[in-house]
mmCIF file of the N, C-alpha and C atoms, coordinates in Angstrom:
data_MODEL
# 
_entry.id   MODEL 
# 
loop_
_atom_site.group_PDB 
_atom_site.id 
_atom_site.type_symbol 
_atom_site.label_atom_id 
_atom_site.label_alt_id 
_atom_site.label_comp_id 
_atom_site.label_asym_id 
_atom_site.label_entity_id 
_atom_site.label_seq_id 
_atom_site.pdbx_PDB_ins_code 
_atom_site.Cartn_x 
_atom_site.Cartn_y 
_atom_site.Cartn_z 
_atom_site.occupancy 
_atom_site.B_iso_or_equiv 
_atom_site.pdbx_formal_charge 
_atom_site.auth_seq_id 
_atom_site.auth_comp_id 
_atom_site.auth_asym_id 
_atom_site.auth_atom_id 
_atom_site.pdbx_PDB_model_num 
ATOM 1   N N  . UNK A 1 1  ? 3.361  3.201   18.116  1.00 0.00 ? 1  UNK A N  1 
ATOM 2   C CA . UNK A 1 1  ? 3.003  3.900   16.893  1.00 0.00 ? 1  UNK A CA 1 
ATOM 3   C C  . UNK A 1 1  ? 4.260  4.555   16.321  1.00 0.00 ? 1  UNK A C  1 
ATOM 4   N N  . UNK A 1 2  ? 4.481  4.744   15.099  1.00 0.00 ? 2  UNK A N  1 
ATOM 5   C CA . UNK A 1 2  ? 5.808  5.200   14.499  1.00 0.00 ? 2  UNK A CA 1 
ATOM 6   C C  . UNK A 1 2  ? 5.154  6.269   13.603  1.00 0.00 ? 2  UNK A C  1 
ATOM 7   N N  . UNK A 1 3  ? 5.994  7.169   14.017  1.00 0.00 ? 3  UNK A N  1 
ATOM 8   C CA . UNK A 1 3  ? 5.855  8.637   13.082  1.00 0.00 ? 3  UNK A CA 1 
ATOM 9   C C  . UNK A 1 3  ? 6.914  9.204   12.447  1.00 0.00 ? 3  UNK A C  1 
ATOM 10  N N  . UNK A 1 4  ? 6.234  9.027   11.762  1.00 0.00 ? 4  UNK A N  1 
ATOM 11  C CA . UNK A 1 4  ? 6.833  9.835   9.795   1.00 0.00 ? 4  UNK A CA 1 
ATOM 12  C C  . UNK A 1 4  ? 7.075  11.562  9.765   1.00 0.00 ? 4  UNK A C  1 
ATOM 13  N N  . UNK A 1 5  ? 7.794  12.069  10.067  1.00 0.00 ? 5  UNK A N  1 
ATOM 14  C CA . UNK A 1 5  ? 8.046  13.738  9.377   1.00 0.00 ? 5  UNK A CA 1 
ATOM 15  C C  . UNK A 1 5  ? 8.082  14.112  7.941   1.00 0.00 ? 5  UNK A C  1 
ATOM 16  N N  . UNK A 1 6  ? 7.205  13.994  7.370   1.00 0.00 ? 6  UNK A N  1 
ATOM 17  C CA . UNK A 1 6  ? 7.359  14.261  5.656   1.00 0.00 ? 6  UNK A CA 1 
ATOM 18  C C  . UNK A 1 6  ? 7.366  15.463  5.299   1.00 0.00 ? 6  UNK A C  1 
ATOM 19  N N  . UNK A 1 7  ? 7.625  16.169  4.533   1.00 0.00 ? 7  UNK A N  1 
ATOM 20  C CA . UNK A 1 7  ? 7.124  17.468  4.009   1.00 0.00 ? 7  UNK A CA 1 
ATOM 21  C C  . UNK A 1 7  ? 5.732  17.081  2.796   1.00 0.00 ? 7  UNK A C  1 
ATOM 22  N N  . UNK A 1 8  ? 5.679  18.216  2.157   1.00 0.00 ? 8  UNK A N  1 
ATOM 23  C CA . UNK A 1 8  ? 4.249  18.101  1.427   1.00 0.00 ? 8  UNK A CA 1 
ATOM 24  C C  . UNK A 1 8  ? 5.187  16.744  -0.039  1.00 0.00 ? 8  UNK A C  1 
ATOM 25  N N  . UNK A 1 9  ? 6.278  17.605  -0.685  1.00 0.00 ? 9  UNK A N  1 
ATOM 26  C CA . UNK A 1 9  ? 6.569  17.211  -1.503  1.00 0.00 ? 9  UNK A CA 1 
ATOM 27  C C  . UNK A 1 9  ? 6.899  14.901  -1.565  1.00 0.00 ? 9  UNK A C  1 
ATOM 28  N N  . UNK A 1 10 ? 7.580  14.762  0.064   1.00 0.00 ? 10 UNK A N  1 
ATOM 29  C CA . UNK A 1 10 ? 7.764  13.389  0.258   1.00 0.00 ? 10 UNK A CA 1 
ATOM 30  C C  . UNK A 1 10 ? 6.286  12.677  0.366   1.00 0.00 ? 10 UNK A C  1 
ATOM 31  N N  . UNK A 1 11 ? 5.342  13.300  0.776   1.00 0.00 ? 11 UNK A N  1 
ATOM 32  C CA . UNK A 1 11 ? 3.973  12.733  1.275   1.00 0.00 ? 11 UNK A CA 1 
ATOM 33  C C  . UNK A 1 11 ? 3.475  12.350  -0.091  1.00 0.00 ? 11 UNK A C  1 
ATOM 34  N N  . UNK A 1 12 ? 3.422  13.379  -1.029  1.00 0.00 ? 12 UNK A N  1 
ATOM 35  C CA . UNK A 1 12 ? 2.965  13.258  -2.248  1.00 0.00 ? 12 UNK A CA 1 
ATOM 36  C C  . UNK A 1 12 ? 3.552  11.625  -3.265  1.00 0.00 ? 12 UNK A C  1 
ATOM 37  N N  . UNK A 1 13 ? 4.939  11.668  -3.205  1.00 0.00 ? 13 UNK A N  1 
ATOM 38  C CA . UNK A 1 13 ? 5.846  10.621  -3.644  1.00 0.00 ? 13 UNK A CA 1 
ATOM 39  C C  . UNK A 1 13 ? 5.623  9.837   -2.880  1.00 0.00 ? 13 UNK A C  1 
ATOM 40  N N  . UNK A 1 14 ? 5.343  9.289   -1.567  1.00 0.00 ? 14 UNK A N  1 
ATOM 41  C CA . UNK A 1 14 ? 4.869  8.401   -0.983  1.00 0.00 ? 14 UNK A CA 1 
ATOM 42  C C  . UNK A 1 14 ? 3.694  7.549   -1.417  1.00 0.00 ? 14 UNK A C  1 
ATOM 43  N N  . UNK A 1 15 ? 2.521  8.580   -1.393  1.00 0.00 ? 15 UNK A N  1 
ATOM 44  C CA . UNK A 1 15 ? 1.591  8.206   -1.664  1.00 0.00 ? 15 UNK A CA 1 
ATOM 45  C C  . UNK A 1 15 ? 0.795  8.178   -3.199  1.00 0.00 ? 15 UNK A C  1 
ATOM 46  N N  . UNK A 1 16 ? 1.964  8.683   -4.124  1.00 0.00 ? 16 UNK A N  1 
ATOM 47  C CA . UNK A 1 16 ? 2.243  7.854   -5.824  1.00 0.00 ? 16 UNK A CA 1 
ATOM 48  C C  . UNK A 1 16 ? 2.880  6.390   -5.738  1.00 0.00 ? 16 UNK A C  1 
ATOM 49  N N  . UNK A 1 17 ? 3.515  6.274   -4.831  1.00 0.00 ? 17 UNK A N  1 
ATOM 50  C CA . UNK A 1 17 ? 4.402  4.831   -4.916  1.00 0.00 ? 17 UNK A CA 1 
ATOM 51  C C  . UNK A 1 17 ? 3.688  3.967   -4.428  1.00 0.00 ? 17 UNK A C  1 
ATOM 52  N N  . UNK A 1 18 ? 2.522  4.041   -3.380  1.00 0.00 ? 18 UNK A N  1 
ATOM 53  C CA . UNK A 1 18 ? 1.892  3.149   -2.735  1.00 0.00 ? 18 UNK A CA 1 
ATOM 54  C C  . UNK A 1 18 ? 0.772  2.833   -3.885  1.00 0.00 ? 18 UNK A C  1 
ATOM 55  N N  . UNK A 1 19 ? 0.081  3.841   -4.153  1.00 0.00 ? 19 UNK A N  1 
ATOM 56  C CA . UNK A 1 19 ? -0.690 3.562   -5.295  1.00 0.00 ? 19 UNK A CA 1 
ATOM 57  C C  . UNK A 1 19 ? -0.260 2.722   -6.546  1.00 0.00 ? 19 UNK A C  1 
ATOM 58  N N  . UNK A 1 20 ? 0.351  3.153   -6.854  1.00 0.00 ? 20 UNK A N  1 
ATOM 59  C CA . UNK A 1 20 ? 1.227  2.299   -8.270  1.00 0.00 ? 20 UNK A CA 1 
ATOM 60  C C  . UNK A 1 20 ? 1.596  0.962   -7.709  1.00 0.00 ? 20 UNK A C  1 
ATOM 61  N N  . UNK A 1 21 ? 2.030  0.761   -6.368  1.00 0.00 ? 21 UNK A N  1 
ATOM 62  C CA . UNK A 1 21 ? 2.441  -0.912  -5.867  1.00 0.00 ? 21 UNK A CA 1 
ATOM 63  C C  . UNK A 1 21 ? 1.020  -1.416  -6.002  1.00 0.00 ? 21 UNK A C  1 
ATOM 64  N N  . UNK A 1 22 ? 0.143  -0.568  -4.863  1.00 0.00 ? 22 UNK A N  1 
ATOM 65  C CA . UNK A 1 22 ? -0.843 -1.519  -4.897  1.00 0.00 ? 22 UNK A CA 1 
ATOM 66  C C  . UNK A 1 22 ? -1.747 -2.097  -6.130  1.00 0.00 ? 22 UNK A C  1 
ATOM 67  N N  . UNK A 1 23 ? -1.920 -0.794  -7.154  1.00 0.00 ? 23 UNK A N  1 
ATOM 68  C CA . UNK A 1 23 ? -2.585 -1.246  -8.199  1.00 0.00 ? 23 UNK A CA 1 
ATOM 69  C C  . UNK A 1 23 ? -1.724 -2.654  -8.929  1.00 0.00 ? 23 UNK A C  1 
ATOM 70  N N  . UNK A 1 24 ? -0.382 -2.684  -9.021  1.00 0.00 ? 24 UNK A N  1 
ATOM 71  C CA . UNK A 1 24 ? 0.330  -4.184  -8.960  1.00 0.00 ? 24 UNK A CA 1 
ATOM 72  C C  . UNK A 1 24 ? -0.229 -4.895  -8.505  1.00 0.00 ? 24 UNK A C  1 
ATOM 73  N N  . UNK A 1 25 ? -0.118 -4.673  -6.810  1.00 0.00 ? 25 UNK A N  1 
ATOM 74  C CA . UNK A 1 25 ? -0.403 -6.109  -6.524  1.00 0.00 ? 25 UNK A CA 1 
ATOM 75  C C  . UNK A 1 25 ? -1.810 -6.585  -6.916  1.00 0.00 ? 25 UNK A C  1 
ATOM 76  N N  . UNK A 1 26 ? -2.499 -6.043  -7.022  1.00 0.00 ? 26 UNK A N  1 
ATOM 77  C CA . UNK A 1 26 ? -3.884 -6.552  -7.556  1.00 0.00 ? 26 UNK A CA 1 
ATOM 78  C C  . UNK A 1 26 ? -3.744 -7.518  -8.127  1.00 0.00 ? 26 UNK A C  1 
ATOM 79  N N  . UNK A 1 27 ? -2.841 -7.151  -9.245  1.00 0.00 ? 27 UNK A N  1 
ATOM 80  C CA . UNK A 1 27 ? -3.129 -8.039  -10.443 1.00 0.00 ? 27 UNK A CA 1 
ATOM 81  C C  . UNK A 1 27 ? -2.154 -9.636  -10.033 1.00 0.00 ? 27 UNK A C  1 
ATOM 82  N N  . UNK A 1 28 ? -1.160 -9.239  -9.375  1.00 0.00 ? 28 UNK A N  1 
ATOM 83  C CA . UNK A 1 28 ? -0.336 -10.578 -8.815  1.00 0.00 ? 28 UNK A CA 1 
ATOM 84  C C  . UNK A 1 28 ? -1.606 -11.340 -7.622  1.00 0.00 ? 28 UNK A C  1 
ATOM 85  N N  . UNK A 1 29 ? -2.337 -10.296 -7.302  1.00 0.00 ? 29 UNK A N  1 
ATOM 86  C CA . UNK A 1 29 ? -3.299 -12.007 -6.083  1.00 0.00 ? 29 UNK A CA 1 
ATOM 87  C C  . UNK A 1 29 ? -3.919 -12.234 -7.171  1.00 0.00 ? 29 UNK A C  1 
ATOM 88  N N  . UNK A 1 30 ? -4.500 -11.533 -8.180  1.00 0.00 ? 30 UNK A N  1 
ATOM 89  C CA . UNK A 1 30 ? -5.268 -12.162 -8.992  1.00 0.00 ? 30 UNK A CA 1 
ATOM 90  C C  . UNK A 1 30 ? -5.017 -13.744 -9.715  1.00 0.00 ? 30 UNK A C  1 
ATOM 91  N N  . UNK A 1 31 ? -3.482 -13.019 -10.084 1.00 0.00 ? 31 UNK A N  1 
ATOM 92  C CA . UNK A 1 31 ? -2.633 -14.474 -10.703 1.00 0.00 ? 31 UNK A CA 1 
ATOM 93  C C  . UNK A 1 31 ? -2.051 -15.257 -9.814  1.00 0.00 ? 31 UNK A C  1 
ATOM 94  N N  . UNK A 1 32 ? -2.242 -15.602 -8.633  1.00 0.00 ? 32 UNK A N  1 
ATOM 95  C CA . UNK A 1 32 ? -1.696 -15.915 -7.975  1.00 0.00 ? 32 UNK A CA 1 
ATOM 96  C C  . UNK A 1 32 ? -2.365 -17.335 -7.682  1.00 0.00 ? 32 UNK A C  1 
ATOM 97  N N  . UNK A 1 33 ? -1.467 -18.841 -7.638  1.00 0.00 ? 33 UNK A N  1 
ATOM 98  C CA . UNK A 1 33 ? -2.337 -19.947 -7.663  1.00 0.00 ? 33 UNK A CA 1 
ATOM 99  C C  . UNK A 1 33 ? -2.369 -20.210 -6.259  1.00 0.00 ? 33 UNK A C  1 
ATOM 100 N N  . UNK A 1 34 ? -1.078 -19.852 -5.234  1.00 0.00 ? 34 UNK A N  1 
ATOM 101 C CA . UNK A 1 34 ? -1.128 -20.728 -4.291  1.00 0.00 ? 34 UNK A CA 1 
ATOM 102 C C  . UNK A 1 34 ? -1.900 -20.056 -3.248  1.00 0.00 ? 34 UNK A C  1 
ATOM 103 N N  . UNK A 1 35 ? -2.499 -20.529 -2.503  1.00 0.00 ? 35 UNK A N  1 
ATOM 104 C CA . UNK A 1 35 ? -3.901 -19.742 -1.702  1.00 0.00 ? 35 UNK A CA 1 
ATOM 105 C C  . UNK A 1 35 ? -3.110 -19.430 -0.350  1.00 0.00 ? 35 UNK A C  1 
ATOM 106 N N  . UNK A 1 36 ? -1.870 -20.097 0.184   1.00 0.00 ? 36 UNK A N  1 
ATOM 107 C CA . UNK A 1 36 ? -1.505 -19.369 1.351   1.00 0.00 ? 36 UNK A CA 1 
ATOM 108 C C  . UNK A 1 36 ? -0.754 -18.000 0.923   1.00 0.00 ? 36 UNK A C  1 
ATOM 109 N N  . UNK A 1 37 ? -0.165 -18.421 -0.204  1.00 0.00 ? 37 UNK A N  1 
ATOM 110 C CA . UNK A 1 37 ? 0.639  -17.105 -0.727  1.00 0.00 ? 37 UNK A CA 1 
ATOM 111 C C  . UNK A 1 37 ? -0.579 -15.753 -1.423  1.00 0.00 ? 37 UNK A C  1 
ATOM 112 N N  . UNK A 1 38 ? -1.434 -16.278 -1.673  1.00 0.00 ? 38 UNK A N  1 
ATOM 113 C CA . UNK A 1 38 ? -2.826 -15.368 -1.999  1.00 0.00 ? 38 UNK A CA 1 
ATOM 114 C C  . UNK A 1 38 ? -2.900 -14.440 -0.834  1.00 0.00 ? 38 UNK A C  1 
ATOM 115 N N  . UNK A 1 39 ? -2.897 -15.381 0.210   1.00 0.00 ? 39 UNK A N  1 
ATOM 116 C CA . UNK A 1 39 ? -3.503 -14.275 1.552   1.00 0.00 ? 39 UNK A CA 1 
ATOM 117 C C  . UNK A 1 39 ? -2.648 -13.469 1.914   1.00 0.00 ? 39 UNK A C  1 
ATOM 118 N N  . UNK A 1 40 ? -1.065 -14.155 2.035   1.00 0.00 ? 40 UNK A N  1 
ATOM 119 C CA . UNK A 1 40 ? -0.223 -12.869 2.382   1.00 0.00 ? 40 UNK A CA 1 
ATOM 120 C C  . UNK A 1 40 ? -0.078 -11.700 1.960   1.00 0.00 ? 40 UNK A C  1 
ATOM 121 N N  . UNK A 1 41 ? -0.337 -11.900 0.373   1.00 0.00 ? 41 UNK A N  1 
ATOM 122 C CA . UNK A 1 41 ? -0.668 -10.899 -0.412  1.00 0.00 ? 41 UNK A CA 1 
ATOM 123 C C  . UNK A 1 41 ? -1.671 -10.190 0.074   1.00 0.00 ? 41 UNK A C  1 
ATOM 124 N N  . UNK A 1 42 ? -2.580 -10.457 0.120   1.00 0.00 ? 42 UNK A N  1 
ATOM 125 C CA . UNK A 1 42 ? -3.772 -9.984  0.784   1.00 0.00 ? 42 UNK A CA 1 
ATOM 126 C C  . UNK A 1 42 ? -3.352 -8.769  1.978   1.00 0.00 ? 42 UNK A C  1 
ATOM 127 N N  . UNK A 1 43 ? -3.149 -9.684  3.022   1.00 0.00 ? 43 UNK A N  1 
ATOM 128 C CA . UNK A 1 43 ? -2.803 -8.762  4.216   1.00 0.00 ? 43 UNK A CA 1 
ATOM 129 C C  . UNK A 1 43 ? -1.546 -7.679  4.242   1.00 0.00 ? 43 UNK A C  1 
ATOM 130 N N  . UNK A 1 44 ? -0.680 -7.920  3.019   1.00 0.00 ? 44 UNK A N  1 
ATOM 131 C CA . UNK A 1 44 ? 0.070  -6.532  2.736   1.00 0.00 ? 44 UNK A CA 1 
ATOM 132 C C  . UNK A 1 44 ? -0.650 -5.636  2.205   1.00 0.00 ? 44 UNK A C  1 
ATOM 133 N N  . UNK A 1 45 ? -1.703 -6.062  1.304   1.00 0.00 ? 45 UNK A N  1 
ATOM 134 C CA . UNK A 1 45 ? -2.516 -5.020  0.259   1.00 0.00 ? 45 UNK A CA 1 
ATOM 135 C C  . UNK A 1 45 ? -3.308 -4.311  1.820   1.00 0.00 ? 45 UNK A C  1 
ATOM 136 N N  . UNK A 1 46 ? -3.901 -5.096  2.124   1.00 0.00 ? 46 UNK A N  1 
ATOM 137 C CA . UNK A 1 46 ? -4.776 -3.960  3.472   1.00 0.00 ? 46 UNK A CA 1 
ATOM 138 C C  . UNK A 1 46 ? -4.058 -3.094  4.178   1.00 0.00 ? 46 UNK A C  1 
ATOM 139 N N  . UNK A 1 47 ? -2.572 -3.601  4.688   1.00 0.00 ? 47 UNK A N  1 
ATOM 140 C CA . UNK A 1 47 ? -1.827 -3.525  5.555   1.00 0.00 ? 47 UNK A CA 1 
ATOM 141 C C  . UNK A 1 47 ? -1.424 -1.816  4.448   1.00 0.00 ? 47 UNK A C  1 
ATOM 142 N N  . UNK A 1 48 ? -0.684 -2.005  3.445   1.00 0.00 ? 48 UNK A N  1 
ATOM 143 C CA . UNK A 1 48 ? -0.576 -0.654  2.537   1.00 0.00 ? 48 UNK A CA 1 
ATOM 144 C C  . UNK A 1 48 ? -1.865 0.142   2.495   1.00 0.00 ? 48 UNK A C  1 
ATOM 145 N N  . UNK A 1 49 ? -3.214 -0.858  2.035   1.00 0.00 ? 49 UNK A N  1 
ATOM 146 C CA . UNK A 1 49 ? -4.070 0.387   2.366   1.00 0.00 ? 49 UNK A CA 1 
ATOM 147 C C  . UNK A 1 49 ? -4.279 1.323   2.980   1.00 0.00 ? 49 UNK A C  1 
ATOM 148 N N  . UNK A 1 50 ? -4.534 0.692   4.533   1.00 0.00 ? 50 UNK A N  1 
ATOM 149 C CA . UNK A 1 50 ? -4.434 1.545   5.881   1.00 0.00 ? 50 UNK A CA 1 
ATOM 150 C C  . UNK A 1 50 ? -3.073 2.576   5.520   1.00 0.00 ? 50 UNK A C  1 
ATOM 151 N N  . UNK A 1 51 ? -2.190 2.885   5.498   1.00 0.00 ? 51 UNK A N  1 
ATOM 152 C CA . UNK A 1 51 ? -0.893 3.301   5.506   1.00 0.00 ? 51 UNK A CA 1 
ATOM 153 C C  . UNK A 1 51 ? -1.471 4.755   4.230   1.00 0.00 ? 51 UNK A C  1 
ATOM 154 N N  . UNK A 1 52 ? -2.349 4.141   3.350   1.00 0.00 ? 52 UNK A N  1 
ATOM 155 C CA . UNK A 1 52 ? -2.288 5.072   2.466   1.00 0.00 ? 52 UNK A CA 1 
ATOM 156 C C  . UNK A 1 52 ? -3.601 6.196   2.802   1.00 0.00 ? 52 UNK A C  1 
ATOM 157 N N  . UNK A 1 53 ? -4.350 5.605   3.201   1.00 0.00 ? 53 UNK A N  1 
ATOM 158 C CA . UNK A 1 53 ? -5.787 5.794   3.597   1.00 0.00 ? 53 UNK A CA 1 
ATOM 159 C C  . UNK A 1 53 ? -5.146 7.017   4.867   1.00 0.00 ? 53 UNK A C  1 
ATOM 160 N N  . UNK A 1 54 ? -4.118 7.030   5.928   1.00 0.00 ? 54 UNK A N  1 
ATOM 161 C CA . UNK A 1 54 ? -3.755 7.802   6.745   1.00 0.00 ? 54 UNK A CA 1 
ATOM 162 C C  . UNK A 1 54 ? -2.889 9.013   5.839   1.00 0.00 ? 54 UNK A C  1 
ATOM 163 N N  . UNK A 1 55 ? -2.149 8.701   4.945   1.00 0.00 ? 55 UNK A N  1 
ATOM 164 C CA . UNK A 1 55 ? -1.077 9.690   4.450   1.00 0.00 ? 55 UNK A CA 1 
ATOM 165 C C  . UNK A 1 55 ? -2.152 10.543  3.350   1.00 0.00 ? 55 UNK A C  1 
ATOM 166 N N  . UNK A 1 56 ? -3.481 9.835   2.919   1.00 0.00 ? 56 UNK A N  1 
ATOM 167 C CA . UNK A 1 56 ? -4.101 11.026  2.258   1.00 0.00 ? 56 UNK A CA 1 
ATOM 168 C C  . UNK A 1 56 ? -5.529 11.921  2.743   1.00 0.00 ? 56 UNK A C  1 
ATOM 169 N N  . UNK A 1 57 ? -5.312 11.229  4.254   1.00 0.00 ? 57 UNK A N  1 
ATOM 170 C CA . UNK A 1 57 ? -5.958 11.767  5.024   1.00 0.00 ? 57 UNK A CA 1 
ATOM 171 C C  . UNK A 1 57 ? -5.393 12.942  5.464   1.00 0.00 ? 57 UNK A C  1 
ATOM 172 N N  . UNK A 1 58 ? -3.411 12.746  5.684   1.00 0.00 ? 58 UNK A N  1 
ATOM 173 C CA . UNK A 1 58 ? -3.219 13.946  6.369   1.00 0.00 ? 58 UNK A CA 1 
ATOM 174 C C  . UNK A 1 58 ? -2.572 14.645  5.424   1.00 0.00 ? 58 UNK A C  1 
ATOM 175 N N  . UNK A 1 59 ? -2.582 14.730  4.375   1.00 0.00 ? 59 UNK A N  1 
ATOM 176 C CA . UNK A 1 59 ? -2.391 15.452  3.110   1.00 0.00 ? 59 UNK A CA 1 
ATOM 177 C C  . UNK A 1 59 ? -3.188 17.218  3.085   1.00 0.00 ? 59 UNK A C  1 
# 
């Protein structure tokens, strides 16, 4: 497991930047034709979820 020391102010900017990527990537699997490259997409978008889902948990 890898741990992060943030203060309030980095947590916050963290978890603006993840938001703003992910709402991106949305729209790139959306447009996205090739279906193996779809999924990778995919499993970063979850993979950031989780990540974000913890940092505004411990917010």
């Amino acid at each position: 497991m890898i741990q992060l020391d943030l203060n309030e102010a980095e947590k916050a900017y963290l978890i603006e930047t993840l938001e703003s990527y992910l709402s991106d990537l949305r729209y790139e699997i959306a447009d996205t034709d090739s279906q193996d490259f779809r999924e990778q997409l995919k499993a970063k978008k979850a993979a950031l979820e989780k990540a974000l889902t913890f940092l505004k948990q411990s917010a």
